[in-house]
C-alpha positions in Angstrom: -17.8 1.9 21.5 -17.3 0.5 17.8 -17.6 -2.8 16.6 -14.1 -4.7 15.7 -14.4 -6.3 12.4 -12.8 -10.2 12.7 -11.3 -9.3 8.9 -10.6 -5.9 8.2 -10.4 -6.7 4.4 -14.0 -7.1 3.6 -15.6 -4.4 2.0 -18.3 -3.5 -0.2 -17.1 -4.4 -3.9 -15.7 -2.0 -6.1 -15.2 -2.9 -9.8 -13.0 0.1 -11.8 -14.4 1.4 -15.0 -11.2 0.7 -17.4 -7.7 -0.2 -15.8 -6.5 -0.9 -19.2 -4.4 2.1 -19.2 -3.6 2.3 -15.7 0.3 1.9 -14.2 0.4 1.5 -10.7 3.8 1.3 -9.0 4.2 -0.8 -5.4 7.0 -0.1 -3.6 8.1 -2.9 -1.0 10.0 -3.2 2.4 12.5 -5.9 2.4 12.4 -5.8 6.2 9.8 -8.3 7.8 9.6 -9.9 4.2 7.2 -12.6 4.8 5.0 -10.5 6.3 5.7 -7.9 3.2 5.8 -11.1 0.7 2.1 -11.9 1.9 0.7 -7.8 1.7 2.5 -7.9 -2.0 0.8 -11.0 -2.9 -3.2 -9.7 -1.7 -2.1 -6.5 -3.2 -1.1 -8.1 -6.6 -4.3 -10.7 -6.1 -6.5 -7.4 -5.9 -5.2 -5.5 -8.9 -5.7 -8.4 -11.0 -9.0 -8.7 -10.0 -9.5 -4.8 -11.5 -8.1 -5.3 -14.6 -5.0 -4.0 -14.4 -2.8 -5.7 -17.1 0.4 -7.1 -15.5 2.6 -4.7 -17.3 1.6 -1.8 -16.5 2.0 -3.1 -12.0 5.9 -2.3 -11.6 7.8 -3.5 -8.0 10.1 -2.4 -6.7 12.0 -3.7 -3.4 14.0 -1.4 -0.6 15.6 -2.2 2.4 13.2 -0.9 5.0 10.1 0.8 5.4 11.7 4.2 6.3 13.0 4.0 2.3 9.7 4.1 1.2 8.8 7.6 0.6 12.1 7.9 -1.2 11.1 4.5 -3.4 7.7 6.0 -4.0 8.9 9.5 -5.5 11.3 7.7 -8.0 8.2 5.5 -9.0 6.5 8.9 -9.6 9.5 10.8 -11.3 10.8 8.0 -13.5 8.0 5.6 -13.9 5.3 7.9 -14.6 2.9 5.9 -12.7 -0.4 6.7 -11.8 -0.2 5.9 -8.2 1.7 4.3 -5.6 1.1 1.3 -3.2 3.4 1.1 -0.3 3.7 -1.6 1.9 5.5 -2.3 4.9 6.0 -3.7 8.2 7.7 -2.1 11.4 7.2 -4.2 14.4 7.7 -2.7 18.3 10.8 -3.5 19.4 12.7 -2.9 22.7 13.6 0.8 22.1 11.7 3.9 20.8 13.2 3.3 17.0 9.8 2.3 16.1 8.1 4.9 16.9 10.3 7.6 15.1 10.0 5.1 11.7 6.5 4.5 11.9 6.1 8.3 12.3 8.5 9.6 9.3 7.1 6.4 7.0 3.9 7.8 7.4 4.3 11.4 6.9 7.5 10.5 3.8 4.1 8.8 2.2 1.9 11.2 2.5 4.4 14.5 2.0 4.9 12.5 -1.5 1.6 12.1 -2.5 0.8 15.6 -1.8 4.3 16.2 -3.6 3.2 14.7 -6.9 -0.7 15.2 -6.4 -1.5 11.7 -7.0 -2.3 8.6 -4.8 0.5 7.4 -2.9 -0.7 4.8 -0.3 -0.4 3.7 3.1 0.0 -0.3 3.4 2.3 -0.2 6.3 1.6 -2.5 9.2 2.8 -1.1 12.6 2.1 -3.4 15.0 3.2 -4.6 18.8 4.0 -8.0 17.6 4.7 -10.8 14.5 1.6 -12.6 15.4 -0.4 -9.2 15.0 1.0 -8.5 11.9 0.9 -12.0 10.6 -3.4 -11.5 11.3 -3.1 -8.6 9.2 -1.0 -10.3 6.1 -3.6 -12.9 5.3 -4.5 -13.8 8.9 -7.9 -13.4 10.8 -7.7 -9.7 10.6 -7.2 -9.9 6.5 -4.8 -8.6 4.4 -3.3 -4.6 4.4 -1.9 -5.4 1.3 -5.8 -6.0 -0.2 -6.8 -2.9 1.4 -4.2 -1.2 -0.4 -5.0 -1.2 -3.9 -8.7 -1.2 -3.1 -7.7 2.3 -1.6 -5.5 2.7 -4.6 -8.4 2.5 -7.1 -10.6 4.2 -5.6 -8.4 7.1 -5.3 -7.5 6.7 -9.0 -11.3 6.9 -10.0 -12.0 9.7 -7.9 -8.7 11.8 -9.5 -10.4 10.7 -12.8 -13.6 11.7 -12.0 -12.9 15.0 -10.9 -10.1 15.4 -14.0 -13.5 14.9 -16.5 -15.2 17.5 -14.8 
């Protein structure tokens, strides 16, 4: 049986070589927005933390989660960025909807990362209720949104890495 972490957001530090010339593209669900607001915010929090210069983070808003794979591929095609933060929130509701959206979020995110061959990442909360998603946006269980562009700039060194080789 594993161990449950109290906050999943701790994690062994990570500091980036140069994020001067890195442009990083978030792409953000309107739906469930103060759970979304708070993930942009730790998300934001942790990219300045690395360096990267405020210009070169570009947001974007869509309506829902299920827009954004479709977000994240403009981002790619039109904004040139180097990778792509995604964050959302779909909460369980009464009916299977959730489960079809959390599904096609998921693979849309990953089909366009594969698409494009750079980072496209997966800061989408599905959980069973607000409370459990509100202890995952800044709450006991940390904040997705943190985890995010840690994964984000880790994948961006490793493409780097293996580009210099």
């Amino acid at each position: 049986m594993t161990e449950k972490k109290k906050n999943l957001s701790e994690f062994a530090p990570f500091k980036f070589n140069s994020a001067q010339n890195i442009r990083i593209g978030i792409v953000v669900s309107e739906w469930n927005d103060r759970i979304t607001d708070s993930l942009l915010h730790g998300a934001l929090e942790s990219l300045h933390e690395q360096n990267v210069p405020q210009d070169n983070i570009l947001v974007h808003h869509v309506p829902g989660s299920y827009e954004l794979p479709s977000g994240a591929d403009m981002l790619f095609r039109m904004a040139h960025v180097d990778a792509v933060i995604c964050i959302g929130c779909i909460i369980q509701g009464e009916t299977r909807h959730f489960e079809f959206i959390a599904q096609a979020v998921a693979k849309g995110i990953m089909d366009v990362g594969l698409k494009h061959g750079k980072p496209a990442i997966f800061s989408v909360l599905t959980c069973d209720t607000m409370q459990q998603a509100e202890d995952r946006a800044g709450g006991k269980h940390g904040n997705k949104g943190v985890e995010g562009a840690v994964s984000c700039m880790k994948m961006i060194d490793l493409q780097r890495n293996l580009n210099n080789k």
